[in-house]
N, C-alpha and C positions, 0 to 999 in steps of 0.2 A: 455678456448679458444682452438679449433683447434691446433692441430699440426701444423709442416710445411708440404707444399704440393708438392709435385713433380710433376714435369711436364717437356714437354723440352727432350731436349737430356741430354739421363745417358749412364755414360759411363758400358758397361757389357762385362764380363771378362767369359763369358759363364754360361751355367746353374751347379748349384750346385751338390756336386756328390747325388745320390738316394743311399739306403737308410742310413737314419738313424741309429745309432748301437744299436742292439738288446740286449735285458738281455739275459741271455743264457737262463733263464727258459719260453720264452715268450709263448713258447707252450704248453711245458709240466707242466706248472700250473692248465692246463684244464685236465690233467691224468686223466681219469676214471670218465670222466665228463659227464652230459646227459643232451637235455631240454624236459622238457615236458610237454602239454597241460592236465590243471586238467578241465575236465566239470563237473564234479560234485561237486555245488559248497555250498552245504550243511556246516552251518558255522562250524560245530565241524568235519568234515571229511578235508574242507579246513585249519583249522587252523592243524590239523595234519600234512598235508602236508605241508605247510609254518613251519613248525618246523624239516622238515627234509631236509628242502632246502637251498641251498647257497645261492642266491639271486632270489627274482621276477622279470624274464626276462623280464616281459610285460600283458599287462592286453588286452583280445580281450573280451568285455563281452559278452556273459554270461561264460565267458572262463578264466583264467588266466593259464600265462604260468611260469615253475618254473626251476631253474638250479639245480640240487641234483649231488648228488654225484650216480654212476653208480649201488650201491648198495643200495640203498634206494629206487630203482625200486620194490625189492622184497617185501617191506616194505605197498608200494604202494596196489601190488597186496594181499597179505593178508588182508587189509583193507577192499576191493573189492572198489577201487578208481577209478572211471575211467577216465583214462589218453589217452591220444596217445603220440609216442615218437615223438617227432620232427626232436631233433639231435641227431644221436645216440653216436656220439663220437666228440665232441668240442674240443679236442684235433688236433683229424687229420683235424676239419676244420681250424682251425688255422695254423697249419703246413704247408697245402697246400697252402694258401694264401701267408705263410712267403715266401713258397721256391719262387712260380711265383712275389712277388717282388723284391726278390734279383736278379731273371734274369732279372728287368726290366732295359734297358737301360735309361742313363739319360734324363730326360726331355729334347725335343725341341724345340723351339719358341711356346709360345701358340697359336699362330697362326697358329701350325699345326695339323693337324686333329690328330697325336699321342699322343699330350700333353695330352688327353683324351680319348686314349686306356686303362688308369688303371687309379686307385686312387694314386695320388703323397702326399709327406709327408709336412710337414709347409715349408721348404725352399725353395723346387720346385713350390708352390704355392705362396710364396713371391717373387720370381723370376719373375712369368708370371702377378703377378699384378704391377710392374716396368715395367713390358713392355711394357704392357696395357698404361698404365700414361707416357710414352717417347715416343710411337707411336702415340698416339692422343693428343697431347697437349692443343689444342682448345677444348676438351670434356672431356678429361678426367683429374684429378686428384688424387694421392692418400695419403691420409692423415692418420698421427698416430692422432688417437683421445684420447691416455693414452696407461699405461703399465697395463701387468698384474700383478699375486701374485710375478712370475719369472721374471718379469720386463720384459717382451717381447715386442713387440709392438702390440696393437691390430690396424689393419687397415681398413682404410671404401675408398672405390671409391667412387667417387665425378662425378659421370657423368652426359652429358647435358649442359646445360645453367649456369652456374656460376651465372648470373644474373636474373635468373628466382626467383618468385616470392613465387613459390609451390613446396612441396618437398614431395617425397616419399621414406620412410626406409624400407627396407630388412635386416633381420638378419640373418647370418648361422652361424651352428656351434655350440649354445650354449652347446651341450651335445658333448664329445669327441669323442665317440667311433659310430656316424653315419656318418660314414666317404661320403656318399654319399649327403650329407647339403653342407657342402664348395667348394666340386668336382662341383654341380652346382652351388650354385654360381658365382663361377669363370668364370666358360663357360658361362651363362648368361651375365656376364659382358660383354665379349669378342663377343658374337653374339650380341649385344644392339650396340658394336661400328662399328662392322663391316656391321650390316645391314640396307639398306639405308630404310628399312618401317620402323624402328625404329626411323627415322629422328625427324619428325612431335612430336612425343612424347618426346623426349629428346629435342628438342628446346623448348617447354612450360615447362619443371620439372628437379628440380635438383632430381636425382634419388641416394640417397646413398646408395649402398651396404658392408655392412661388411660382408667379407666372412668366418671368423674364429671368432666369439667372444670368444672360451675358446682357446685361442692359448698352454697355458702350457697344459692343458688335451689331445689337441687335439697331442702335440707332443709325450705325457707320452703314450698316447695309440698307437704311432707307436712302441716304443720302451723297453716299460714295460709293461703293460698291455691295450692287445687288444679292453678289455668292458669296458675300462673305462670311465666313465660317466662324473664327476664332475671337479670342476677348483683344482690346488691345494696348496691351503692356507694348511701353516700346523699347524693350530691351529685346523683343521678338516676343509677337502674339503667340497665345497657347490654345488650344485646344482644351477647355475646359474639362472636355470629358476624357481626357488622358492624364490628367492632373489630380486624381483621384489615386489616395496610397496602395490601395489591393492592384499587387499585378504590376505598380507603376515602372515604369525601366525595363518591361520586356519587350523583347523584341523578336519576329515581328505582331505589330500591333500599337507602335508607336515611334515617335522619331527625338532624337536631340537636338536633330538640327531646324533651328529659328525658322528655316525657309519653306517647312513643313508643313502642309494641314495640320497632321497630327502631332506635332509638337507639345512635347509632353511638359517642357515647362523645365525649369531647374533640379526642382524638390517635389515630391509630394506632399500638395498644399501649400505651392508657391505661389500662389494669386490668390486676390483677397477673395475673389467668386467663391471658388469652391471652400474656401478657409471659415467665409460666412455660413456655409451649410454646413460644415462639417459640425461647427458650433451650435450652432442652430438645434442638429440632429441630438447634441451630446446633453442640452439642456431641457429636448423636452421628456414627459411622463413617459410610458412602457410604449416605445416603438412597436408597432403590426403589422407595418406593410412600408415600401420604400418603393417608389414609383417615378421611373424618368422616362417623359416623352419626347420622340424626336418624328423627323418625319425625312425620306418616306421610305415605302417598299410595304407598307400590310402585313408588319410582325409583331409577333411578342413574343419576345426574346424573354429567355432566362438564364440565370449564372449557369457556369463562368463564361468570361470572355474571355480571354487568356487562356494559352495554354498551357496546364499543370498535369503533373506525372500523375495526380491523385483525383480520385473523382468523390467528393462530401456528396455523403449520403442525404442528407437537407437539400440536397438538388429537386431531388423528387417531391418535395413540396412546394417548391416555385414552378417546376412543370408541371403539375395539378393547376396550378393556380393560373400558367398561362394558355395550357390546353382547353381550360373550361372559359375563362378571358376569351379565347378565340372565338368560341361558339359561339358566345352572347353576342361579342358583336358582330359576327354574322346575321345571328337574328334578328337584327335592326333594321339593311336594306339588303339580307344577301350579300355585302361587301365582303370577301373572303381575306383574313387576315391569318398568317401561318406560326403555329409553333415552334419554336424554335430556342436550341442553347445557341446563345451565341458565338460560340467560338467551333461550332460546326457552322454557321456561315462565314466568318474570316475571325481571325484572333484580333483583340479590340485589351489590349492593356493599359490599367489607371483608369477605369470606367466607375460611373457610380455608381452603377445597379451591381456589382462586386462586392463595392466597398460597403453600401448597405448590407448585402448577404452577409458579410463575410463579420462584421462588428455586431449585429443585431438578433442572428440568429433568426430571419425571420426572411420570410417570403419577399422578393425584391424581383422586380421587371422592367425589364424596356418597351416600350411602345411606338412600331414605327409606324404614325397614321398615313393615312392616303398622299399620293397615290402607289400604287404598286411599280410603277416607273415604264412598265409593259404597253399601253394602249393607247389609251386617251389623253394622257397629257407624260409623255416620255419624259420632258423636263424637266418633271419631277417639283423642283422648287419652286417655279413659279404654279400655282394650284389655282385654277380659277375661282372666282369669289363664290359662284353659283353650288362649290363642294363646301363650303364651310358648315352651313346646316346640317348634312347628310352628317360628316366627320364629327361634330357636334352629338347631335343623336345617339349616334354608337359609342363615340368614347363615354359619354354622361350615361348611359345604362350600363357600359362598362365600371364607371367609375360607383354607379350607386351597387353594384356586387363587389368590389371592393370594400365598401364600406362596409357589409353587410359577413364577410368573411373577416375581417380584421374584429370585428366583435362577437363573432361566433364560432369563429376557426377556422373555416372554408373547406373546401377539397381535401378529403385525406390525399396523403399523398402516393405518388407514382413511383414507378423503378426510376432512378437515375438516373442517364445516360451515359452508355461505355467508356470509357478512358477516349483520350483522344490521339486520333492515330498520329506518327510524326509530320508535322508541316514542312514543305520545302522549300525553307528559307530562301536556299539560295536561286529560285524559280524568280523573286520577287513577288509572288506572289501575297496576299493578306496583309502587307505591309499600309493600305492604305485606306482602310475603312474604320466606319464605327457605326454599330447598327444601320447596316445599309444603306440605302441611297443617303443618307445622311452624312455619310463621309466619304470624303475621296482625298489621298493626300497630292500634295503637290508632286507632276510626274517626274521630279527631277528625285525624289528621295529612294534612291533604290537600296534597301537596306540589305547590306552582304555580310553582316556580322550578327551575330545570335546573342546578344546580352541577357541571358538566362536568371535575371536577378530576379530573384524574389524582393518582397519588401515587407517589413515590419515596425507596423505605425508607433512613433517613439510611446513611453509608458506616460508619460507626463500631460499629451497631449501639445507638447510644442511642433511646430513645425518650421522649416524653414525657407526662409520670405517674410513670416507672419512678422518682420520687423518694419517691413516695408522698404528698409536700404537693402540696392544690390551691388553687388563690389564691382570695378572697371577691370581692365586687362580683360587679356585670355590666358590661356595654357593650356598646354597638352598631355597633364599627367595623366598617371593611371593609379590610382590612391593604392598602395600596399594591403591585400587582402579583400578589396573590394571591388567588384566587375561592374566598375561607374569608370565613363573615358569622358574626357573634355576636348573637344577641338573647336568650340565656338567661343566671342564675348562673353565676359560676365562672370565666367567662372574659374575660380582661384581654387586653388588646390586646396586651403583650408576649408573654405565652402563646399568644395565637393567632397572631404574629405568629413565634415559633418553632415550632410546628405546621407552619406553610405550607414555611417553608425545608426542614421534615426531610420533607413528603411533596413539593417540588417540583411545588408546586399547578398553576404555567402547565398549560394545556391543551400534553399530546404523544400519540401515540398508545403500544399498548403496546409494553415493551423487556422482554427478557430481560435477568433479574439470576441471575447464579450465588451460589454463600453464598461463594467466595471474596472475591465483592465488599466484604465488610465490610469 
């Protein structure tokens, strides 16, 4: 069930102080830190360089980009690697961002155009979604849908019609450290209630948006570390957006192991994150549209992500949907954003724009806002504040043709896209992305095995984790009939040995599942 929902007059005692308290080392953990783009992506010159890097920033193909340490430049150049620097000191970009938020004054009503002069931290952004929900009482709601690993609240707005019949999900957030996913969000919410062309479309569709799904990540990277990507379970953080059942356990496009970006997690819908939206999804009226934004690189991605022998013909109405998405927002400032299936930019397994497709029947995308990682700010995660208007602008005309197709049909749709040619695993390649610049897995995970599992979400709707106990030891079985392998904590052979039965690990290719199937 839903949370309780607010609405109505609350009483508020002012905004929360800004910021958050800092580790002392928040910056200087990037000392002597560099990023930079490898083109030469020759498998034995790139796996050299993925062995002298701290993590993979992000993947632009035919390009990956890499975090090293400032001496392993030289390293680079004896190779004859060819690189370009990105960032030449992640340190002082970090530094500089800390110092201009600590001058930020506190948040103001979001209602004013300052509340989105910079990026605010989870309290200032739980502040303005209470306001949101006591100032529009007749449209808006906001409801805790579950806690996180830290027991926090994750929360979705509830705007529109209450009694509307059709519903459409936005996700921000899932990854911590694109701090520019929630910053919209939020402002999208708040231009949906304030603007009266938005009318017409919020009286036909309950519009839910969750504006933080990783709330503990997204707080740990105000305060501890900036890049931080994943939720934090400490049995080993996961990557929320591999923890998603379509797709979950292939490889490459996701890891087992704890020390991972992509860390897929135990089970599908092992953490309460994704466990709350899965519910979330399964309780409300006729799903339309299923929408997760992350950032960056200027995509919009459509299913699948993963790579499957079989290509659904329902493809071609999500690339209707993201080919004409592109357009519009290009016509906001000229900002050019590109179409895309995902899994003809790197294979991304357990993602939820999949797992929406694939339960729903219905048009599902990813959104990777600014910047494109190319020019003006190569760093990508850190976005200066002076882009959040612009990014604003465009996704919110984005989002009002969203609306406007989820209750009228949208785009017929387009041919499919071809099968997908074979991956080459064993390159390392694909193994560490998730909708571009927005993933990069840690450079130490070179994935040399091919766990070709499919999955199939159990009929009852349980999943495992959703108990909250996770069992001690390890092992290293290999469950009889099922292509699930354990070499880390945590997992017992009977636990992974009920994993397999609820994803129906045998190799199939893909099915459609409706939510009736529960």
């Amino acid at each position: 069930m839903l949370g309780v929902a607010l609405g109505g007059t609350l009483a508020f005692f002012g905004p929360p102080p800004q910021l958050s308290s800092r580790a002392p080392d928040y910056a200087t953990r990037w000392h002597q830190q560099v990023v930079v783009r490898i083109t030469d992506l020759d498998p034995e010159d790139l796996r050299f360089a993925r062995a002298l890097a701290l993590e993979d920033w992000g993947e632009h193909p035919p390009s990956r980009d890499l975090r090293i340490p400032r001496a392993a430049l030289a390293e680079l150049e004896a190779r004859g690697i060819e690189h370009r620097l990105l960032v030449a000191d992640l340190e002082a970009r970090v530094a500089a961002e800390t110092r201009r938020l600590d001058e930020l004054d506190p948040p103001p009503s979001i209602f004013s155009p300052e509340f989105f002069d910079d990026f605010r931290d989870l309290d200032a952004l739980e502040f303005g979604w209470y306001e949101l929900a006591a100032s529009y009482p007749a449209r808006a709601r906001l409801h805790e849908v579950g806690r996180s690993v830290e027991q926090r609240r994750i929360h979705a707005l509830q705007l529109g019609d209450p009694e509307a019949t059709a519903s459409i999900v936005f996700i921000f957030g899932q990854h911590a450290r694109e701090w520019i996913s929630p910053t919209v969000g939020t402002c999208v919410a708040a231009r949906l209630l304030e603007d009266p062309e938005a009318s017409a479309a919020l009286d036909a569709l309950q519009v839910w948006i969750v504006p933080v799904a990783n709330p503990d990540g997204y707080a740990y990277s105000w305060t501890e570390d900036r890049f931080w990507r994943r939720n934090r379970n400490p049995e080993g953080p996961v990557d929320l957006n591999r923890n998603w059942a379509e797709g979950w356990g292939r490889e490459p496009g996701s890891s087992d192991d704890p020390e991972s970006n992509v860390h897929r997690g135990i089970a599908p819908f092992s953490e309460p994150e994704t466990l709350a939206l899965r519910e979330l999804a399964y309780e409300l009226p006729e799903l339309r549209a299923w929408i997760d934004v992350h950032s960056f690189s200027q995509l919009v991605l459509y299913p699948l992500s993963y790579l499957s022998e079989e290509v659904p013909s329902e493809q071609g109405r999500s690339r209707a949907w993201a080919e004409a998405s592109a357009a519009t927002l290009f016509g906001v400032e000229g900002v050019e954003y590109t179409p895309l299936r995902g899994s003809d930019l790197y294979p991304a397994s357990g993602v939820a724009m999949d797992w929406g497709f694939a339960n729903f029947d219905i048009p599902s995308l990813t959104y990777e806002l600014r910047p494109d990682g190319e020019f003006d700010f190569p760093d990508g995660f850190i976005l200066p504040p002076e882009e959040i208007t612009g990014v604003c602008d465009e996704f919110y005309a984005a989002t009002l043709e969203l609306l406007v197709w989820s209750r009228d049909g949208g785009p017929a749709p387009v041919e499919p896209p071809p099968v997908n040619p074979p991956w080459p695993a064993e390159t390392g390649e694909g193994e560490g992305s998730d909708d571009a610049g927005s993933d990069g897995d840690d450079a130490s995970d070179d994935a040399d095995t091919e766990a070709d599992t499919s999955e199939e979400e159990d009929s009852d709707g349980a999943s495992v984790g959703s108990e909250g106990g996770r069992p001690n030891g390890a092992s290293d079985e290999v469950i009889s009939g099922c292509a699930c392998t354990s070499s880390t904590p945590g997992r017992s052979a009977g636990r992974l040995a009920f994993a397999c039965l609820l994803m129906g690990a045998a190799r199939r290719p893909f099915r459609r599942r409706r939510r009736d199937a529960r």
